[in-house]
N, C-alpha and C positions, 0 to 999 in steps of 0.2 A: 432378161429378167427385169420387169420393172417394181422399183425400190421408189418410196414415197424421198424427195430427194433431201429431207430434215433428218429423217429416222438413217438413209443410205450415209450422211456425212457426219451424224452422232456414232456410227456404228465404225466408219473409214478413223477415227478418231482414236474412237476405244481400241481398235487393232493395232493402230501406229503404236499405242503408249505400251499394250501386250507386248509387242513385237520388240520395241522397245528395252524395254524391262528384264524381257529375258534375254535380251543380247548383253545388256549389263551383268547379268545373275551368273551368265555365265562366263563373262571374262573375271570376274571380280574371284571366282572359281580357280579359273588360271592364275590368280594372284594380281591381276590390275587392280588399279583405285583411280580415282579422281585426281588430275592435276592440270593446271593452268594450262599446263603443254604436253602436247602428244609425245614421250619417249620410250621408244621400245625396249631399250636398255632398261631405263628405270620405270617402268611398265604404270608409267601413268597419261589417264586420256582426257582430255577435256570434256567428254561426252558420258562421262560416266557419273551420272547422276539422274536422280528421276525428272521423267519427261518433262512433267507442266515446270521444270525447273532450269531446262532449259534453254537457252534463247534460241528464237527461230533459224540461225545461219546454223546452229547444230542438233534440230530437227530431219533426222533422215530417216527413210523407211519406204518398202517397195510401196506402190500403187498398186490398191487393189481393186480387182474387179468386182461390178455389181453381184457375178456368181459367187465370187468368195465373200464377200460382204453378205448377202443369202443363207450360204452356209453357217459362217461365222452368227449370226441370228440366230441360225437354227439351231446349234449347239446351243447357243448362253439362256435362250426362252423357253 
């Protein structure tokens, strides 16, 4: 699938911060929060807050393909 390659990395963007988001939504569910340091005992993560808020060493998220990236379009337009 060829994706115009502005619209294909606006869109790899918007997914990361989706993907993102509800990986927060739902540890926060489990009862995590935000804290300087990752403790699983005291269930706080450093990654637990919104994406554009994070800094880039704690930007994680799969790499998607141009076909999910396609999809994902499809659905949101």
């Amino acid at each position: 699938i060829d994706i115009d390659p502005e619209i294909a990395e606006t869109a790899r963007v918007d997914m990361q911060k989706w993907h993102h988001n509800r990986w927060v939504s739902e540890m926060v569910a489990e009862g995590w929060r935000y804290g300087a340091y990752f403790s699983e005992s005291q269930k706080t993560h450093p990654a637990l807050r919104d994406w554009d808020s994070l800094p880039e060493d704690h930007r994680r998220s799969p790499e998607f393909s141009n076909q999910q990236i396609f999809e994902w379009l499809r659905k949101v337009m």
